[in-house]
C-alpha positions as CSV (number, residue, x, y, z in Angstrom):
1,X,0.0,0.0,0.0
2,X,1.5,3.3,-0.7
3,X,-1.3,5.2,1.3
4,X,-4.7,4.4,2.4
5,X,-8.3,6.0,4.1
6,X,-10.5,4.6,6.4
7,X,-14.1,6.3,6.2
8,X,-17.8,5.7,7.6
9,X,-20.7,4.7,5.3
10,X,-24.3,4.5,6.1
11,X,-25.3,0.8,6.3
12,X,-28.6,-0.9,6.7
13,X,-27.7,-3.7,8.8
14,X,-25.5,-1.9,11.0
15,X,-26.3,1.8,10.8
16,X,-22.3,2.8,9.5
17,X,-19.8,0.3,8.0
18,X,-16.3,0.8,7.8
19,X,-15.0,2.0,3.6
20,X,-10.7,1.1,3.3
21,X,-9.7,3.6,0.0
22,X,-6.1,2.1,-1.0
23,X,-3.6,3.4,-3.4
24,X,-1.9,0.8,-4.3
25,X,2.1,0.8,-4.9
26,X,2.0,-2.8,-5.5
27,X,-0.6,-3.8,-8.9
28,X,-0.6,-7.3,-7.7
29,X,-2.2,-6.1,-4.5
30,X,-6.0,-8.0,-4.3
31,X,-9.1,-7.7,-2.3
32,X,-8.5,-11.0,-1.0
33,X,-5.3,-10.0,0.7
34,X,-6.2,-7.2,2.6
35,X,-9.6,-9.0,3.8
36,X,-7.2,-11.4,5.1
37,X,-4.8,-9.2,6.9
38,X,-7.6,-7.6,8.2
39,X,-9.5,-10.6,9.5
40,X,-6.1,-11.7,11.2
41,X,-5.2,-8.1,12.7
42,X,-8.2,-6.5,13.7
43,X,-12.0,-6.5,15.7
44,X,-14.7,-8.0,13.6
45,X,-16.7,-4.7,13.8
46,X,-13.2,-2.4,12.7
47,X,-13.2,-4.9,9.9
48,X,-14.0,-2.8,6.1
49,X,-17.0,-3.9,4.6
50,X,-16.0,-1.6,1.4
51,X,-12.4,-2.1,0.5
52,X,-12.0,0.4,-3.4
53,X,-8.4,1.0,-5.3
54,X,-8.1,4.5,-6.4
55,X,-5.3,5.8,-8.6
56,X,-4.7,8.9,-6.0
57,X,-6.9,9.9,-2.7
58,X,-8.5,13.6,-3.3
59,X,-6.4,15.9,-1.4
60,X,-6.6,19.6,0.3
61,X,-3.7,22.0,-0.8
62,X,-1.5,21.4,2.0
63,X,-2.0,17.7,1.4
64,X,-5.0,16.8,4.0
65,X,-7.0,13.8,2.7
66,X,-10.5,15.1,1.8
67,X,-12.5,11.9,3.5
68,X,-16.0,13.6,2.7
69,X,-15.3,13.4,-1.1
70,X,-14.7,9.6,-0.4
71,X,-17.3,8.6,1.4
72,X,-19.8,10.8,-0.8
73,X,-18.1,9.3,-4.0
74,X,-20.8,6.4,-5.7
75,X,-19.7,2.7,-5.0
């Protein structure tokens, strides 16, 4: 991973579900690999139910990642 968000996102079930945004600085990087390392590593509830590659994560001018333009951003 060369950088990566964690935001909320309304959910039925639960009311808010966890969304991992990942840039990815290895290609071969899969789904399946961070749903692992995240199964092994962390809480069921901390766990993302979302997990999205993105070239680049939107960004403020001094470099702040602009979470509200990734959880608004469609699925």
């Amino acid at each position: 991973m060369l950088e990566c968000a964690a935001v909320g996102v309304p959910d039925e079930k639960t009311g808010e579900a966890v969304k991992l945004v990942i840039v990815k600085k290895d290609p071969k990087l899969t789904e399946d690999q961070v749903r692992t390392y995240c199964r092994a590593n962390m809480t069921g509830y901390k766990q993302p139910k979302v997990i999205e590659f993105k070239t680049e994560l939107p960004k403020t001018a001094v470099g702040k990642i602009l979470r509200r333009e990734l959880r608004d951003a469609p699925k």
